[in-house]
ZAZA-331417 format. One line per field, with one value per atom (N, C-alpha, C): residue number from 1; residue in three letters; atom name; x, y, z. Coordinates in steps of 0.2 Angstrom, whole numbers, plus 2048, in hexadecimal, padded with zeros to 3 digits. Layout:
<lumvos>
resi <- NUM/... $
resn <- ALA/... $
name <- CA/... $
east <- X/... $
north <- Y/... $
up <- Z/... $
</lumvos>
This chain:
<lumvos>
resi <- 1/1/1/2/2/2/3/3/3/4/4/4/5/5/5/6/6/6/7/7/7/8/8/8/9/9/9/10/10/10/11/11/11/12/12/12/13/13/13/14/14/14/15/15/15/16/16/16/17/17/17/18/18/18/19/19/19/20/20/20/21/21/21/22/22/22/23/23/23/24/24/24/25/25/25/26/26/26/27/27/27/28/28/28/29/29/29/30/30/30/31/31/31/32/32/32/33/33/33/34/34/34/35/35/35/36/36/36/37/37/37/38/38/38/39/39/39/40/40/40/41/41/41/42/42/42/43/43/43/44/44/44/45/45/45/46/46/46/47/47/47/48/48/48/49/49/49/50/50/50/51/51/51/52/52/52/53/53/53/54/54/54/55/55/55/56/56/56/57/57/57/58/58/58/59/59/59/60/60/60/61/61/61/62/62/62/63/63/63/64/64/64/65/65/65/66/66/66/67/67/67/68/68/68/69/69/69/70/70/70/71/71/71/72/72/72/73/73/73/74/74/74/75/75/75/76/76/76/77/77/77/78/78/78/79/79/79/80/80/80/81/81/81/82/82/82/83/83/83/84/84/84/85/85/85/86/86/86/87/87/87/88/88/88/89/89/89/90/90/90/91/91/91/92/92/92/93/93/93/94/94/94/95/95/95/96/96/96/97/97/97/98/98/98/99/99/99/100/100/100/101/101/101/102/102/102/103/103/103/104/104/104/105/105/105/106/106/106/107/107/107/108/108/108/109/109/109/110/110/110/111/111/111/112/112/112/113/113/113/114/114/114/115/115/115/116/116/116/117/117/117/118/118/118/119/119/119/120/120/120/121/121/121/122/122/122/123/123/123/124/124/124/125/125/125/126/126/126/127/127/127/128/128/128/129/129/129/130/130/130/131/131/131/132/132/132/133/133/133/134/134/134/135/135/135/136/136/136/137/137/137 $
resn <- UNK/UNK/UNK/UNK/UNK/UNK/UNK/UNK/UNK/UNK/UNK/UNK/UNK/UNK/UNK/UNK/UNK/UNK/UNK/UNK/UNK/UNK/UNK/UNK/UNK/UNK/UNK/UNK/UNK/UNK/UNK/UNK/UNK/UNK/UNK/UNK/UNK/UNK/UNK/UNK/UNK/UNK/UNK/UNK/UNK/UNK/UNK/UNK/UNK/UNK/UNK/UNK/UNK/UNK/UNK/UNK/UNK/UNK/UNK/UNK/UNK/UNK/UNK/UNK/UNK/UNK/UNK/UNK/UNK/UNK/UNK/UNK/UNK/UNK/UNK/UNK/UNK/UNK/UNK/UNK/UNK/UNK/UNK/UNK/UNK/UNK/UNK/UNK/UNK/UNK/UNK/UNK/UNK/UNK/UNK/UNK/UNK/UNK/UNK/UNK/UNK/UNK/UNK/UNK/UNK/UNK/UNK/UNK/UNK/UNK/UNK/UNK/UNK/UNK/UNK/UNK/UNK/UNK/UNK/UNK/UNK/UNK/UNK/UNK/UNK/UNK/UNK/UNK/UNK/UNK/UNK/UNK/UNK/UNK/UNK/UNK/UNK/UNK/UNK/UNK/UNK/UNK/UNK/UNK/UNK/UNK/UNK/UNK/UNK/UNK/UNK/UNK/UNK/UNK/UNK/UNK/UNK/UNK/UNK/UNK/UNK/UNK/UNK/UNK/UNK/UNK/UNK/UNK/UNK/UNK/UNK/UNK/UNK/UNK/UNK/UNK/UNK/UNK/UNK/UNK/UNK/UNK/UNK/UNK/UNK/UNK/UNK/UNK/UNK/UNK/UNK/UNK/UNK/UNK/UNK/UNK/UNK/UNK/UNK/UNK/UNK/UNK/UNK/UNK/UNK/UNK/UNK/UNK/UNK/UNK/UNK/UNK/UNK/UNK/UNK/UNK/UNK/UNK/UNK/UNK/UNK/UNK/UNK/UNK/UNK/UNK/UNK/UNK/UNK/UNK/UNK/UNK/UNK/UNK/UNK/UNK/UNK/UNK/UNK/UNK/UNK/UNK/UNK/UNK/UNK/UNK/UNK/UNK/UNK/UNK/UNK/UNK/UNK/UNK/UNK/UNK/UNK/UNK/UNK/UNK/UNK/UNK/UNK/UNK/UNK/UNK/UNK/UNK/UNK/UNK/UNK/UNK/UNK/UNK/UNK/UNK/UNK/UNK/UNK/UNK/UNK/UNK/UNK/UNK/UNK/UNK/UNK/UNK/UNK/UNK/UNK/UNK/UNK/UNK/UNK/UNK/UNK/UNK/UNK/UNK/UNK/UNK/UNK/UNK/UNK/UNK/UNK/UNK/UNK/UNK/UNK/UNK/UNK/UNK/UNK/UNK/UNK/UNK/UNK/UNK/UNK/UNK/UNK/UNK/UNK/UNK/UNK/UNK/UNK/UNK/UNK/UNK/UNK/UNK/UNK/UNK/UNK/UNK/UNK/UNK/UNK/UNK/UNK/UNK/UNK/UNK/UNK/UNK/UNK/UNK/UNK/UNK/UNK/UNK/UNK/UNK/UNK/UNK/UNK/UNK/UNK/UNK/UNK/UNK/UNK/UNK/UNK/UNK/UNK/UNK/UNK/UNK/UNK/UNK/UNK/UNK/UNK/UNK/UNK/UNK/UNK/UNK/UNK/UNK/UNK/UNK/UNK/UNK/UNK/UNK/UNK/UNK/UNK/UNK/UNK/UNK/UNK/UNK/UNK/UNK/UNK/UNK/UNK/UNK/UNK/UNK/UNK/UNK/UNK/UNK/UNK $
name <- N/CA/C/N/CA/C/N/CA/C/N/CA/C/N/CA/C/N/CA/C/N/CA/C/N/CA/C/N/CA/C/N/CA/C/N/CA/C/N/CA/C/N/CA/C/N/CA/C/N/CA/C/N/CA/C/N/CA/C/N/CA/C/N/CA/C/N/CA/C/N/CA/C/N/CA/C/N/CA/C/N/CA/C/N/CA/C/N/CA/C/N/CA/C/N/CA/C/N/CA/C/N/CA/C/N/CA/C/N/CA/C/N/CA/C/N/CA/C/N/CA/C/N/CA/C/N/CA/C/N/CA/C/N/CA/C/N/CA/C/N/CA/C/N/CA/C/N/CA/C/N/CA/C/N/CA/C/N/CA/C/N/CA/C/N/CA/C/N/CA/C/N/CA/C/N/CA/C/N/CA/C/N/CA/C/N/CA/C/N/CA/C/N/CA/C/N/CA/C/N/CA/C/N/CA/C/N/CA/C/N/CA/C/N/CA/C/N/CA/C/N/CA/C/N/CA/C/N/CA/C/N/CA/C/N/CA/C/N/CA/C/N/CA/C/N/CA/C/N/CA/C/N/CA/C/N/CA/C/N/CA/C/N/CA/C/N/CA/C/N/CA/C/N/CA/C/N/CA/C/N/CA/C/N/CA/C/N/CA/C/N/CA/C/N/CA/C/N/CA/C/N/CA/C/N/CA/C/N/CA/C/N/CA/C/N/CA/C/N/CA/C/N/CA/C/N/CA/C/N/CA/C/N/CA/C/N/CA/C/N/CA/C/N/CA/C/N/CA/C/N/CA/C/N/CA/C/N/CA/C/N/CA/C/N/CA/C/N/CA/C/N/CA/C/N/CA/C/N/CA/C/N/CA/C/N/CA/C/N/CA/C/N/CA/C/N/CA/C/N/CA/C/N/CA/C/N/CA/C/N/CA/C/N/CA/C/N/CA/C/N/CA/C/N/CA/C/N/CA/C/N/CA/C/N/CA/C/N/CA/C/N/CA/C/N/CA/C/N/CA/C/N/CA/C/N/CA/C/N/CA/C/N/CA/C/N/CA/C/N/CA/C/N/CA/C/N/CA/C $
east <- EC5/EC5/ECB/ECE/ED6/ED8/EE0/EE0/EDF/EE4/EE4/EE6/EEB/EEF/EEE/EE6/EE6/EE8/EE9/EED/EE7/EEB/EE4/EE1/EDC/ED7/ED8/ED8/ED9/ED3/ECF/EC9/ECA/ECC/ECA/ECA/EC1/EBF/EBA/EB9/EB5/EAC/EA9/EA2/EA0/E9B/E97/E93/E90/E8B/E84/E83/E7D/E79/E74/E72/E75/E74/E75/E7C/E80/E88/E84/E80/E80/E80/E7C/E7B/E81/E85/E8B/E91/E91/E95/E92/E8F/E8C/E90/E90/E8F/E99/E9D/EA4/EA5/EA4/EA6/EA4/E9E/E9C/EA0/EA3/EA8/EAF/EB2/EB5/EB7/EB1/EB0/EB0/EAE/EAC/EB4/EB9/EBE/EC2/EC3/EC9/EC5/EC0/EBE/EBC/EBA/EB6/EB3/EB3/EB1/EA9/EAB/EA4/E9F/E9B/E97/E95/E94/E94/E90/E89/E82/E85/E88/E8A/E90/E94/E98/E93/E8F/E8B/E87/E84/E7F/E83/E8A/E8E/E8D/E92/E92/E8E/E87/E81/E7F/E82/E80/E85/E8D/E8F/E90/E8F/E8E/E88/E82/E7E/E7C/E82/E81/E86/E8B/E8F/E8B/E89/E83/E7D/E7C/E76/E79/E7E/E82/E88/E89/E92/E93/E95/E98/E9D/E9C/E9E/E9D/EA1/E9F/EA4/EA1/EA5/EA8/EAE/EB4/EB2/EB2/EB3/EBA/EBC/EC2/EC2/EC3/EC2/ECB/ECC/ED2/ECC/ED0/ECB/ED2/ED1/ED2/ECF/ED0/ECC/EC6/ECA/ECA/EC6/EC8/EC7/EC7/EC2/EBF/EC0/EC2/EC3/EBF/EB9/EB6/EB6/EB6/EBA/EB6/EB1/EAE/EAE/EB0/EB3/EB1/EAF/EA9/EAD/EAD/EB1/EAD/EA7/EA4/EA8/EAA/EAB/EA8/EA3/E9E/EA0/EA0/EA0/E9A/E99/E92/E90/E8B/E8C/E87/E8A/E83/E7B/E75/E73/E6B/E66/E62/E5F/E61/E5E/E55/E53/E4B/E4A/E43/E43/E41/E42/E46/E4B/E51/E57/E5C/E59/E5B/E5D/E61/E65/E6D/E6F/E77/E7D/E7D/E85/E83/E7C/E79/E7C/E77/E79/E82/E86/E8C/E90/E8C/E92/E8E/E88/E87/E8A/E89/E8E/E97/E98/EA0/EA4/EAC/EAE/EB3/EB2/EB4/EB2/EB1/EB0/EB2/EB3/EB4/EB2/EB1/EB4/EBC/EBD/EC6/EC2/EC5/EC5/ECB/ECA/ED0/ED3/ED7/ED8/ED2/ED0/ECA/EC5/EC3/EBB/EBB/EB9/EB9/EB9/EBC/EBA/EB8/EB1/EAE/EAF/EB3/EB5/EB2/EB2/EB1/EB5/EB5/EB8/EB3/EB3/EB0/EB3/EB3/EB8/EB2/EB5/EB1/EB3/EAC/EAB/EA9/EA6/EA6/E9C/E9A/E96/E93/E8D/E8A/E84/E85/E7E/E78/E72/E6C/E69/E66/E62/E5D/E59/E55/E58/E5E/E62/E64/E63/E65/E5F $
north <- D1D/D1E/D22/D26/D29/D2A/D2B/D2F/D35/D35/D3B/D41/D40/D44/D44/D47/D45/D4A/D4A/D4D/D51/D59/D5F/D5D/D5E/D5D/D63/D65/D6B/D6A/D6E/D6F/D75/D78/D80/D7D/D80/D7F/D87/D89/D8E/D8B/D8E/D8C/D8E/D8B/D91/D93/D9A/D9F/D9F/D99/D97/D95/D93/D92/D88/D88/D7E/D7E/D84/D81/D83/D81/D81/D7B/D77/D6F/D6D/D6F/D6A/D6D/D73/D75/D71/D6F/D6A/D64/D61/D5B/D5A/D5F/D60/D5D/D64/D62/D5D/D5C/D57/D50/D4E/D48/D4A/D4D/D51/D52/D50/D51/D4A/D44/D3F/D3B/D3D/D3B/D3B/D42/D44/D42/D3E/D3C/D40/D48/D4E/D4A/D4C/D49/D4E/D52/D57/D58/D5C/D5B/D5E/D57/D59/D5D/D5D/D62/D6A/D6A/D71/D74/D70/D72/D73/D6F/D6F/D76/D77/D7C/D83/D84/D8B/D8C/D85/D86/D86/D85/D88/D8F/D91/D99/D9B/D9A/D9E/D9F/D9A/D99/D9C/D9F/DA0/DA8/DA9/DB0/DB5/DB0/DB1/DB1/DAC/DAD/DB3/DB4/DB8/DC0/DC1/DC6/DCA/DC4/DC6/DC8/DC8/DC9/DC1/DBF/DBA/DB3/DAF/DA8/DA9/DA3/DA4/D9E/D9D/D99/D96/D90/D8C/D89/D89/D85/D83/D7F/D7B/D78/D7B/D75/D71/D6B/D69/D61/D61/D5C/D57/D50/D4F/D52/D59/D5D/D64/D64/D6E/D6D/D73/D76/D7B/D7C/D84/D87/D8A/D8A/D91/D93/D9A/D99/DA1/D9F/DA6/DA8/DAD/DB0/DB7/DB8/DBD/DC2/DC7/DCF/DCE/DD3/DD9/DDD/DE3/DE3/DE3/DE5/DE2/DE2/DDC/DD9/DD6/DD5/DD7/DD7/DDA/DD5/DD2/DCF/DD3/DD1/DD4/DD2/DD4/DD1/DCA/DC6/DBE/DC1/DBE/DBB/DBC/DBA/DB9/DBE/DC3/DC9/DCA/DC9/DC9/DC4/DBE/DB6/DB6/DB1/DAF/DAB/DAC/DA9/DAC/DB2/DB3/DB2/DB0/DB0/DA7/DA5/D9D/D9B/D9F/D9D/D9F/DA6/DA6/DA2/DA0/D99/D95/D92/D8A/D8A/D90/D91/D93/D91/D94/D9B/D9C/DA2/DA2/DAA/DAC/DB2/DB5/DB9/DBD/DC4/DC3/DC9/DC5/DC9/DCB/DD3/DD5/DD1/DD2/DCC/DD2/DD2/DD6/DD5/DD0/DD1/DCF/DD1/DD0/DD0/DC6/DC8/DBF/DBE/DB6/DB8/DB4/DB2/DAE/DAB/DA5/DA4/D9D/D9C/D94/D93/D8D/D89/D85/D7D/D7A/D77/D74/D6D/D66/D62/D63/D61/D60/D67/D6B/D72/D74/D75/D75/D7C/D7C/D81/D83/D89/D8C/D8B/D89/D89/D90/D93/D98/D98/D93/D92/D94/D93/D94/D9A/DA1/DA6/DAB $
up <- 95E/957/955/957/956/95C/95A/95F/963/96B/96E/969/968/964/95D/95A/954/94F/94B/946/945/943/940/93B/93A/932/92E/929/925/91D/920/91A/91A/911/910/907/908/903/902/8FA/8F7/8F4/8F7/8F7/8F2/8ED/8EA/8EA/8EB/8EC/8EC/8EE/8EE/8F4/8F6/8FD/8FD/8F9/8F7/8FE/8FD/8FE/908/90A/912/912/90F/90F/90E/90A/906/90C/90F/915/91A/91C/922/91F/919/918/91A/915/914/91C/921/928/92C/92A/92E/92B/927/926/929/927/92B/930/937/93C/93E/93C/93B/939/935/934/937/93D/941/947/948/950/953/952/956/95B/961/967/969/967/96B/965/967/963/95B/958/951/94D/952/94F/952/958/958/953/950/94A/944/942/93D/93E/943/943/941/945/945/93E/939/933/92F/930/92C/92D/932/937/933/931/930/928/925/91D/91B/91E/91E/91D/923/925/91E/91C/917/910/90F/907/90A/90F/90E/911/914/914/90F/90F/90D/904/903/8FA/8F9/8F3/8EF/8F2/8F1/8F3/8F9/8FE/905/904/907/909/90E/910/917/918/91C/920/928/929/92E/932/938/93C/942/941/947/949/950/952/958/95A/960/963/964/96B/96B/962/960/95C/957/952/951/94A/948/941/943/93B/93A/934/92F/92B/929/923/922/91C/918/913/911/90A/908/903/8FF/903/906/909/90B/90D/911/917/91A/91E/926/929/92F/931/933/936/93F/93F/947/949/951/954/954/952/955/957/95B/95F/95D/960/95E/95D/958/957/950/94E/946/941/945/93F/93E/942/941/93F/942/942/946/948/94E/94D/945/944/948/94A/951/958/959/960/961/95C/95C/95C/958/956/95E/961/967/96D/96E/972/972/96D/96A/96B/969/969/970/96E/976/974/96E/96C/962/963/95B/95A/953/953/94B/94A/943/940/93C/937/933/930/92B/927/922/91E/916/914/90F/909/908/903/906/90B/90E/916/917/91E/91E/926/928/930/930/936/93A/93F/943/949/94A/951/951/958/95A/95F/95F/965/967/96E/970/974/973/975/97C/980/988/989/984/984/987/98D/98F/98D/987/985/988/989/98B/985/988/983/985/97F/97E/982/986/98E/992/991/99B/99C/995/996/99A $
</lumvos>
């Protein structure tokens, strides 16, 4: 479908504040993903970024920012709110939720920046990226 060498894809777009804009982040990347010939897995990009657009609407302050590199090979998702606060992992189950548990399973690195006007949360995928499931822990 492309090539080895595919050119980076570059999404940075401003969500509106609403829970609507998880679906329509799903929808953005996942074409996206779809365009550049992503090779690994699509549902675990889609998942981080309902985790992390999620975590940003029901966290953070203001509308959150997605931006996305991705090529063949690799994923780069950023998603960014005007918050102050960081967020901290913490214990998976359904009092807490499970959004940074999920996002550091699926991922082969994440992270979060403070940013001068808030914060961006990242993580990256890489296809052939053998993830742990929540069972095998």
């Amino acid at each position: 479908m492309g090539s080895k060498e595919a050119q980076p894809y570059h999404v940075d777009t401003r969500l509106p504040e609403e829970m609507g804009s998880i679906t329509a982040s799903r929808q953005i990347i996942g074409e996206a993903l779809a365009e550049r010939g992503y090779q690994g897995q699509h549902e675990d990009v889609l998942l981080v970024v309902s985790e992390l657009v999620t975590n940003a609407l029901v966290h953070g302050d203001g509308p959150p920012s997605l931006r996305m590199r991705a090529d063949a090979s690799s994923v780069r998702i950023e998603v960014s709110d005007a918050g102050a606060e960081l967020p901290r992992p913490r214990e998976p189950g359904p009092g807490d939720g499970w959004g940074l548990h999920v996002v550091r399973l699926l991922s082969t690195g994440w992270g979060i920046a403070p940013v001068e006007d808030g914060k961006t949360v990242w993580c990256e995928l890489t296809a052939g990226f053998t993830r742990i499931r929540p069972a095998e822990i």
